[in-house]
C-alpha positions as CSV (number, residue, x, y, z in Angstrom):
1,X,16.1,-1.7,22.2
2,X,13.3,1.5,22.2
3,X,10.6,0.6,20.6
4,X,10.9,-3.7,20.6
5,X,7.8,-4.9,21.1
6,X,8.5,-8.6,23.3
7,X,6.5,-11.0,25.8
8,X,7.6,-10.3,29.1
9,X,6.2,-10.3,32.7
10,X,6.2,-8.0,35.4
11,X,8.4,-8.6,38.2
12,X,8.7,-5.9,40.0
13,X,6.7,-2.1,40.1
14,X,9.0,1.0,41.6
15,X,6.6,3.7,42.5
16,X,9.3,5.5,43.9
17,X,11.5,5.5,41.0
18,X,8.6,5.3,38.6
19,X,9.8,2.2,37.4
20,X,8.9,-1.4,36.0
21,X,10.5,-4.0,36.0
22,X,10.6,-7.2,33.3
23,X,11.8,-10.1,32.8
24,X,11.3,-12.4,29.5
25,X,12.7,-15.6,31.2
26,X,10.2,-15.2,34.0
27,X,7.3,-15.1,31.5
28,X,9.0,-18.3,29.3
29,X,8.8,-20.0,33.0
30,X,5.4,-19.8,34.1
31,X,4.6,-20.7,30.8
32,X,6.3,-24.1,30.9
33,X,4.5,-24.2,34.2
34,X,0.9,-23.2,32.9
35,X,1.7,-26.0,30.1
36,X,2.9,-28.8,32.9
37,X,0.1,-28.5,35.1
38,X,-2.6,-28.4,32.2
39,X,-1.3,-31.4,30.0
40,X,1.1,-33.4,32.7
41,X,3.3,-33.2,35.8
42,X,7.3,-33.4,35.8
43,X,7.3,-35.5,38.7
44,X,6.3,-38.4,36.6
45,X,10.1,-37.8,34.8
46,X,8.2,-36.8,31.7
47,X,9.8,-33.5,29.7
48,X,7.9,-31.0,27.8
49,X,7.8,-32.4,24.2
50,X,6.3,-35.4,25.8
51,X,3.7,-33.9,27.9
52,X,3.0,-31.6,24.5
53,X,3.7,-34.4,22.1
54,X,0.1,-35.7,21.9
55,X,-1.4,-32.2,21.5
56,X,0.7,-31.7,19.1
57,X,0.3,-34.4,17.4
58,X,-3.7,-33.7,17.3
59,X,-3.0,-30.3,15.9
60,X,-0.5,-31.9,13.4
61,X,-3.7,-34.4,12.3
62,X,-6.0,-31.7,11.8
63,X,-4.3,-29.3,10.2
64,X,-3.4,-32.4,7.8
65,X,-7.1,-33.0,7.2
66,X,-7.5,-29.6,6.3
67,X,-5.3,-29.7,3.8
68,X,-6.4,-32.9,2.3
69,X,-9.8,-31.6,1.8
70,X,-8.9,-28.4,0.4
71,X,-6.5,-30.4,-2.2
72,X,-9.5,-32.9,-2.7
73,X,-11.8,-29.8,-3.2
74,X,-9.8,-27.9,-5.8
75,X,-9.7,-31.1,-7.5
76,X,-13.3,-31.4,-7.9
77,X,-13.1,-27.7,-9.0
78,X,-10.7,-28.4,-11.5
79,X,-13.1,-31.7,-12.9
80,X,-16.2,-29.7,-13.0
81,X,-15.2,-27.4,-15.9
82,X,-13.6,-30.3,-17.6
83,X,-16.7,-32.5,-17.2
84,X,-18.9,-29.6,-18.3
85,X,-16.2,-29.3,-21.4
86,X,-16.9,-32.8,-22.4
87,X,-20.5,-33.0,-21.9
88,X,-20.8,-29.3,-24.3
89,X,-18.0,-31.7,-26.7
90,X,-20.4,-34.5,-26.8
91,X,-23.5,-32.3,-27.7
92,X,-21.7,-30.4,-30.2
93,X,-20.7,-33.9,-31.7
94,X,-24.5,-34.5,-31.9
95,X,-25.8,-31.5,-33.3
96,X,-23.2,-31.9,-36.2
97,X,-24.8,-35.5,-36.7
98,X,-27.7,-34.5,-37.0
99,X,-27.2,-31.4,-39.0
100,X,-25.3,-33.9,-41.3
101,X,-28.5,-35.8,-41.6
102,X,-30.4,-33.4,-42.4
103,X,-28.3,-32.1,-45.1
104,X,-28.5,-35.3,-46.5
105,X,-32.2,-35.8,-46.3
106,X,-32.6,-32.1,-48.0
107,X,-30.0,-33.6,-51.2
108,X,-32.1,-37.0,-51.5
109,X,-35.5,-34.9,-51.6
110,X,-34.2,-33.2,-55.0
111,X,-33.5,-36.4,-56.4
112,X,-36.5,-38.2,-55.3
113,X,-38.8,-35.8,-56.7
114,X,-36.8,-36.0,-60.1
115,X,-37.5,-39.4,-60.6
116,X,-41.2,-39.3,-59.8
117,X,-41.7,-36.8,-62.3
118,X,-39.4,-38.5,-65.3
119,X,-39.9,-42.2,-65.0
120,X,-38.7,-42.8,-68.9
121,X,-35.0,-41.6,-67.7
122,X,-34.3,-44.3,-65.6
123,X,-35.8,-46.9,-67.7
124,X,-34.3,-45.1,-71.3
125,X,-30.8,-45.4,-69.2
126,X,-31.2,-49.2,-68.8
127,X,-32.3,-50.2,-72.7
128,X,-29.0,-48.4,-73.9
């Protein structure tokens, strides 16, 4: 159709005519050819998944490793906030503790100073 964009190769130029002439099969052909004499011969009875079928498998791997380590790196994104979470838990836990504490320390001040200054209360409470 006008306008389809496809691979193709030239088989034939027409300057006469003005014309060119294309033929997808022939390009799919010297293809297979290109891939045979780079990765294997068909002489040896071998077809083309089998000459290809190591590549591929090598792409296969790699493109597996890839996506381990992006899974294994989104994981480790996914713990660092959570570690961060608990660590900001755990000091918030500690802070409270202490301010606790302190609030205690500040209540037992009051009451020690008291009973410095008014021994007869404690010991009027105990002869009663």
């Amino acid at each position: 159709a006008a306008g389809e964009k496809v691979d193709a190769q030239i088989t034939a130029i027409d300057k006469k005519q003005r014309r060119v002439y294309l033929s997808i099969k022939a390009r799919e052909v010297d293809e297979v050819e290109e891939v045979k004499s780079t990765y294997g011969s068909s002489d040896s009875g071998a077809v083309l998944g089998d000459i290809l079928g190591k590549a591929i498998e090598e792409k296969q791997a790699q493109e597996e490793s890839l996506v381990e380590a992006k899974a294994q790196k989104k994981n480790e994104e996914k713990k660092e906030p959570q570690q961060k979470l608990e660590q900001k838990n755990d000091e918030n836990q500690k802070q409270k503790i202490e301010q606790k504490n302190a609030e205690a320390e500040e209540q037992k001040e009051p009451q020690a100073k008291a009973e410095q200054k008014n021994p007869e209360a404690e010991d009027s409470s105990i002869t009663e």
